[in-house]
C-alpha positions in Angstrom: 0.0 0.0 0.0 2.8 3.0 0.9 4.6 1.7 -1.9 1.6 2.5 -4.4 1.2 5.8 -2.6 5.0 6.8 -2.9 4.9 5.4 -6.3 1.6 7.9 -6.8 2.8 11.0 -5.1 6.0 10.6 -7.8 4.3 10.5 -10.5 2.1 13.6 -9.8 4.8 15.4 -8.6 6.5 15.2 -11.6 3.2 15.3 -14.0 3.5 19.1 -14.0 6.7 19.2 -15.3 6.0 17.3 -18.3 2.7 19.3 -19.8 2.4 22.8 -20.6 -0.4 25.1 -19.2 -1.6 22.8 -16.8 -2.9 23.1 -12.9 -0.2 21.8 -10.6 -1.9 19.5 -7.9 -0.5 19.0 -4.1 -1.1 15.6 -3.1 -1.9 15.2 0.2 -2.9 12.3 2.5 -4.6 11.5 5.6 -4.8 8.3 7.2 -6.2 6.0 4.7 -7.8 9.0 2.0 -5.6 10.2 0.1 -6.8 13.3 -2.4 -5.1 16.0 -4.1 -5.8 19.8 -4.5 -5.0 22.7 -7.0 -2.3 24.7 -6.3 -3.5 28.3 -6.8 -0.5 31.2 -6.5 -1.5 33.7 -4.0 0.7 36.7 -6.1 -0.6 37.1 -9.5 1.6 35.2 -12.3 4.2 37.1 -14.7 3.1 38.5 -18.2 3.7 36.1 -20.9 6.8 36.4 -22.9 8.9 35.6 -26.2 6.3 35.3 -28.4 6.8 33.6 -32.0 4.2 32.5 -35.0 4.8 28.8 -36.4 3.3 27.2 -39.0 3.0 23.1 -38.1 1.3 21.6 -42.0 0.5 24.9 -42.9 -1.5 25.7 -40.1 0.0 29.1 -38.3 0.2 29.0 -34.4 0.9 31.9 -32.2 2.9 30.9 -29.2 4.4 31.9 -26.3 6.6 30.8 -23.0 5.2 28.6 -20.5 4.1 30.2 -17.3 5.1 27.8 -14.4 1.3 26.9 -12.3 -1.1 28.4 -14.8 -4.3 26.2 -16.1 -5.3 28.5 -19.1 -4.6 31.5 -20.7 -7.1 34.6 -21.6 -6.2 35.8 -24.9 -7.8 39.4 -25.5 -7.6 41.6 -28.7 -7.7 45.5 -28.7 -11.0 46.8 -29.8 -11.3 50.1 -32.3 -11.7 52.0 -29.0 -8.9 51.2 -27.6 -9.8 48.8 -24.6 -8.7 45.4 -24.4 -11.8 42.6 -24.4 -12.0 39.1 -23.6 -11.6 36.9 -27.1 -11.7 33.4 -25.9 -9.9 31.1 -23.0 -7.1 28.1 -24.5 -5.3 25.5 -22.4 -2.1 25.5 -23.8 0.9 28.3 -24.5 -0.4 28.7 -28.2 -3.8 29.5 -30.1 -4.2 28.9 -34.1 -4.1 32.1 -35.9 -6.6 31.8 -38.3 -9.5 32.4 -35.1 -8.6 36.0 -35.8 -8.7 38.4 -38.8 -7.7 40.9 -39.8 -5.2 43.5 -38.4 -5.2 43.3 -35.1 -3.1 43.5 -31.3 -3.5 40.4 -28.6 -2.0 40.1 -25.4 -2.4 37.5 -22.7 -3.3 36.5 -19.2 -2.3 33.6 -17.4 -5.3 31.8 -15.4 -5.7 29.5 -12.2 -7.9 26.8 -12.6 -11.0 28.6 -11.1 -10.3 32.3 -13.2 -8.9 34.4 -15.5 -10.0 37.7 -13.4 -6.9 39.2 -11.5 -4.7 36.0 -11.8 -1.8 37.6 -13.5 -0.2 40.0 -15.4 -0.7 40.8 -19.0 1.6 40.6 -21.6 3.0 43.3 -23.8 0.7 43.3 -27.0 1.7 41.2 -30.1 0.3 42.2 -33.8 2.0 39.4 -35.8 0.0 40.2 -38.7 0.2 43.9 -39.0 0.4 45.4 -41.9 1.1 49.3 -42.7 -0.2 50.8 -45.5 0.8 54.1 -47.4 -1.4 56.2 -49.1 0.2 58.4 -51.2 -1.4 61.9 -51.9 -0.5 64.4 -55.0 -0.2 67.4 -54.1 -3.4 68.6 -53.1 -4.0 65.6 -50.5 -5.8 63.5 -52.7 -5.2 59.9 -52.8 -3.5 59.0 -56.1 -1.7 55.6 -55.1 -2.1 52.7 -52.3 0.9 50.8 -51.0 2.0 48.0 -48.7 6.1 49.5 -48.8 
């Protein structure tokens, strides 16, 4: 019996070092129950860094570092106003691209397992498709010529 237990507690000790963006459980045991619990950080995680596009089959991921404890990951976009809003929740460091069109900025939030609302720190915003386009004017302002150089 403690040798399944020990054998138990190593393996999910060491399960969170193996998969990204997932909870990290504290087994604990009392007796004859044994259960485990999340482990939820009480100061809010670091902004996500070093992020990168890949394209896996033609398929283009964004991706970014692995925050050590977090569950999930908010991913908001910048609205025409200016204010950042909630897109959609993913479970691992990377989201596929194509869910979004369009020029546009993201950043994202590290999560717990219960919430994405003050968990962490967000990251510095990422536009990996932006695109800056010149119009060029003659010399009364109107626009003779568009370009993307």
């Amino acid at each position: 019996m403690k040798k399944n237990i020990i054998t138990l507690l190593v393996l999910l000790l060491n399960f969170p070092l193996i998969v990204k963006a997932q909870t990290t459980w504290i087994p604990i045991s009392n007796g004859g129950i044994f259960f485990v619990i999340p482990f939820i950080p009480s100061v809010p995680f670091p902004p996500a860094t070093n992020f990168n596009t890949n394209i896996v089959s033609g398929v283009t991921y964004v991706t970014w570092a692995d925050i050590e404890h977090a569950s999930k990951y908010q991913i908001q976009v910048l609205n025409s106003q200016g204010q950042w809003v909630d897109l959609f929740v993913v479970h691992e460091n990377k989201f596929l691209l194509s869910k979004l069109s369009g020029n546009y900025e993201f950043r994202v939030i590290a999560c717990n397992i219960n919430t994405c609302k003050n968990t962490g720190q967000a990251s510095i915003s990422f536009a990996p498709r932006k695109k800056v386009t010149f119009i060029h004017t003659d010399l009364l302002g109107s626009p003779v010529a568009e370009t993307q150089e």
